[in-house]
N, C-alpha and C positions, 0 to 999 in steps of 0.2 A: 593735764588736770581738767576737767569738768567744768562749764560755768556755775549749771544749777544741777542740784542732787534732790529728786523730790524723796523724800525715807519716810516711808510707811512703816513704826512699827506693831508688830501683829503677835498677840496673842491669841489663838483658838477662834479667829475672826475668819474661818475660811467662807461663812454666807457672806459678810461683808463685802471679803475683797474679789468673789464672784458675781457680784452688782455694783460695785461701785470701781475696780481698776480697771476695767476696758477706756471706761472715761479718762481716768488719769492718763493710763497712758497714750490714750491718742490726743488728749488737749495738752499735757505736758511732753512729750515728744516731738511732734508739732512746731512747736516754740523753744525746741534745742535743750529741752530737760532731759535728763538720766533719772532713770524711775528707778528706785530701789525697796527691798523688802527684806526689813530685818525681822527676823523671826524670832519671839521670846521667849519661846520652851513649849512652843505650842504641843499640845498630845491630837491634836487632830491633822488632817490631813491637806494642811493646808500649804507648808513647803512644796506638796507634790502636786498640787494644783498648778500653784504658780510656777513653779520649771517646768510643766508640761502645755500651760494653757495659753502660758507668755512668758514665751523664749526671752525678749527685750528685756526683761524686767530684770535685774541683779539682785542675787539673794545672798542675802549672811544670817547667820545662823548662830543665836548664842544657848548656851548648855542648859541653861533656866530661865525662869521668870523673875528678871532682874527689877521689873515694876514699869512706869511710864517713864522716870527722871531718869537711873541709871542701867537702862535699857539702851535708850536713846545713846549716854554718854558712849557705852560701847560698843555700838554700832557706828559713831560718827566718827569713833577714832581710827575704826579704818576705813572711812571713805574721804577720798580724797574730791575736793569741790569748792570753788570759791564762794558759792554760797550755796546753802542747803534748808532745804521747807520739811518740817517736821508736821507731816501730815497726817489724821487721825484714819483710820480704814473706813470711819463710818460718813465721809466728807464725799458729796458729788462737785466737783470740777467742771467749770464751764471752759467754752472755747477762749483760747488765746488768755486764760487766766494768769499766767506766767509774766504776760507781756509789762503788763503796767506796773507791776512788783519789782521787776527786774531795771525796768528805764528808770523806776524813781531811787534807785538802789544806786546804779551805777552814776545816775548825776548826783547823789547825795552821798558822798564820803564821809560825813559825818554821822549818821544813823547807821547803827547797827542791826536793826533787823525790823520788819513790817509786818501787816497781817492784811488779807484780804476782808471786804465786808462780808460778816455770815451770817447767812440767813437759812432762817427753819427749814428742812428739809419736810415736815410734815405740816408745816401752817406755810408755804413759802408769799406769802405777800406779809410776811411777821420776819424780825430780826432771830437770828438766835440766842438762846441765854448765854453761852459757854461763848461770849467774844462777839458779838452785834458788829459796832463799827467803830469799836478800840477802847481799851477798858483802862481805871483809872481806880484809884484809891481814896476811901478818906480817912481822917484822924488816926482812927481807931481800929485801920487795918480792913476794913468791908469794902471788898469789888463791888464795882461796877461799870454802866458800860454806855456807850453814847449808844441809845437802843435798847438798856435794860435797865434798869434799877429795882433792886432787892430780885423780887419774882413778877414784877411787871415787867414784859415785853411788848414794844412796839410793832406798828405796821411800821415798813418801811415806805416811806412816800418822797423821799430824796433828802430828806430834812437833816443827813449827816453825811454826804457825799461830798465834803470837800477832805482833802487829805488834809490829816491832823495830827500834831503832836499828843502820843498820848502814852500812860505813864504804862502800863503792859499790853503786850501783843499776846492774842490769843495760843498755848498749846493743839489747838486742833488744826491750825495752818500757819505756822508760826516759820516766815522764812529770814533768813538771819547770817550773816556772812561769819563763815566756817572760824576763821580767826578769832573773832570777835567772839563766839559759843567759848572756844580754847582758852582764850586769855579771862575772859571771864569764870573760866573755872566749869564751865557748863550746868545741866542740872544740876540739885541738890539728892543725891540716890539715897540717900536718910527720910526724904519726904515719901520716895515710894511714887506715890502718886497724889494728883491736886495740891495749887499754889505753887509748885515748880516754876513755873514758867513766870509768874509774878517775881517773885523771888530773883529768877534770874534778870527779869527786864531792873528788878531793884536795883540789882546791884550795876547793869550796865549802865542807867540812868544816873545814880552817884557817881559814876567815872566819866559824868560829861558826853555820853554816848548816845545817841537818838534813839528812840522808837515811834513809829508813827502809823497809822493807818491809811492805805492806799482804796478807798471802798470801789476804784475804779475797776477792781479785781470783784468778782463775788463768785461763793463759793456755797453750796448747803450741805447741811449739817446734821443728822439725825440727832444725836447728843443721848448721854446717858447709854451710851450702848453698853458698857460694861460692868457700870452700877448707877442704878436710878438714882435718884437725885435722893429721896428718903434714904435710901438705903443707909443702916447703922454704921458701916464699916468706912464708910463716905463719909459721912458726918462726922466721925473719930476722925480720920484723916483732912478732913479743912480743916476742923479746929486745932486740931494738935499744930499742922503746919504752919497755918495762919500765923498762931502765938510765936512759933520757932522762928519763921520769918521777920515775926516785931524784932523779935531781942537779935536776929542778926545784923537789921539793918536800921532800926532805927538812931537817929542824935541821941546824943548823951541825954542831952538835956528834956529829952522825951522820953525816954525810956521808963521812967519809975513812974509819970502819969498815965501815960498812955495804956499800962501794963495794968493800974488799979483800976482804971475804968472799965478794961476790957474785962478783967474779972470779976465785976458787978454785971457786965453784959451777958458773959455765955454764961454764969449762974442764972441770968434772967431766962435766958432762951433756953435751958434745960427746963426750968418751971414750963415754959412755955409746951414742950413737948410732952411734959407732966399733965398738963392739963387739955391734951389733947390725945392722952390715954398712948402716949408713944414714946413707952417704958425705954424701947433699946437706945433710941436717939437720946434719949436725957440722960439712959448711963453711956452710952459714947462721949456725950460733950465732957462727964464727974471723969472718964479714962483721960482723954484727951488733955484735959488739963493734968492731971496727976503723970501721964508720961512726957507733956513738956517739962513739969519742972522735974524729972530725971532724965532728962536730957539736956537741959539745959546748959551743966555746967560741963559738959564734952564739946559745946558750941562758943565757949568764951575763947578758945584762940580764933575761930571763923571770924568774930565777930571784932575782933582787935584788928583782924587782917582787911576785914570789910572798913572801917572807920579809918585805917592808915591810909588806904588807897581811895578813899573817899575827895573828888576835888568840887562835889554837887552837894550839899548836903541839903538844901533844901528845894527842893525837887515842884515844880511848878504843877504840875498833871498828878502829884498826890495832894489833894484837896481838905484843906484844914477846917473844913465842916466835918460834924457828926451827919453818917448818911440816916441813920437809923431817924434821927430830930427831924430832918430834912422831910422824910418819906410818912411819919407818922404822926407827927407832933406839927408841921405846915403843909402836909397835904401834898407834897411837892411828889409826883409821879412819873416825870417824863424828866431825861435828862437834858432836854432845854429851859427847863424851870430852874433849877441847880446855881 
């Protein structure tokens, strides 16, 4: 078996992984990685690049486009690897990025999966949005990140490079011992894509299970390669997931507050997008709600099953402030203000 399994998966990303895997694989190789690329139903020609351009590289290959979360699931179920880094195609890799992810893994048997620090691939003395230097929750369900808060991004100037306990490790470099993805059920492939990865540090973190940021690793980031960050279909998908993610994993005794606030909030934030003349976003958010609660009640056995095996329930690195007060209503910008 494999120590580290780096799994690229790729849909229709053949520019991507013509700029950015030559890097992977000589700085993950290098440092005893097995480079892998799971293919998601790409219609371009991207399978035949990679068997032809890098031999090294391992290809699996599934029938469709299964999405980010159970894409991933199906490609890791056949690779064998005691741990494996779910890395995004659009991510540059530095030298020996492997190393410090792997020694703080192997001396820490209690933590189940880490993320390297990310940093902008087009601003690079700036954090990146999508996972900075380990991201964290508050009250009412809203990421953020030591490095980002809302859509403020930092310079990175060292001010987060100690390894930290923190409540999710990034999807776009997200490395996580094989087991621990298995036992916890791995993604959620009903989210499709966005919040997966929170989701699942959720539920590992209820089971008493570590995540933590190693920023000794740095990695950049393009971000938004596959849908901008506006984009309507994006915006249906955080909100819708977000909400599905409340009612899977939060305490009982949270669940019916936490649930009315947030429905006062994305009503707010679709006004928001009303008055910013950005019709599809504000009916994404009126979708997004109306298809969590039809789904909703297909998630009450997930959700019995997540609260039985719960032995954490109240989780230190999700933070019982409102982020939204914090950011707008005290001016608080930087996540050292927090």
């Amino acid at each position: 078996m494999d120590k580290v399994a780096v799994v690229i998966l790729n849909w229709n990303g053949c520019g991507m992984l013509r700029r950015f895997l030559p890097g992977v694989v000589r700085f993950s190789e290098e440092d005893g990685g097995v480079v892998w690329m799971a293919d998601n139903g790409s219609t371009d020609d991207s399978v035949e690049v990679v068997r032809r351009d890098f031999p090294s590289v391992r290809v699996t290959t599934l029938d469709r486009n299964y999405g980010f979360a159970d894409g991933y699931n199906r490609a890791l179920a056949g690779i064998e690897a005691e741990y494996v880094v779910l890395l995004n195609s659009d991510v540059e890799v530095t030298e020996h990025w492997l190393r410090p992810l792997l020694a703080y893994m192997d001396a820490h048997p209690e933590v189940a999966a880490c993320q390297p620090k990310i940093r902008s691939y087009h601003r690079r003395e700036c954090f990146e949005y999508a996972g900075a230097s380990g991201g964290y929750i508050d009250r009412y369900g809203y990421p953020f990140c030591r490095g980002r808060l809302l859509g403020e991004v930092e310079q990175d100037a060292g001010q987060y490079d100690a390894v930290a306990p923190v409540f999710w490790a990034t999807g776009a470099a997200l490395f996580i011992r094989r087991q621990d993805y298995l036992d916890a059920g791995g993604l959620d492939g009903r989210f499709f894509a966005h919040m997966e990865e929170i989701d699942l540090c959720w539920r590992l973190r209820a089971r008493d299970r570590g995540v933590v940021c190693v920023p000794q690793s740095v990695v950049y980031h393009v971000g938004a390669a596959t849908l901008k960050r506006e984009n309507p279909h994006k915006t249906f998908l955080n909100f819708r997931n977000n909400l599905l993610m409340l009612y899977k994993n939060l305490p009982e005794r949270e669940l019916r507050p936490v649930l009315r606030v947030r429905a006062l909030l994305d009503y707010a934030a679709a006004l928001q997008y009303v008055l910013r003349w950005q019709w599809a976003n504000a009916w994404a958010v009126w979708r997004a709600r109306r298809a969590y609660r039809a789904m909703k009640e297909t998630y009450a056995a997930v959700r019995a099953e997540n609260r039985r095996l719960t032995i954490r329930p109240d989780i230190p690195e999700r933070r019982g402030f409102s982020l939204l007060w914090q950011y707008y209503a005290r001016g608080r910008k930087r996540f050292s203000q927090l």
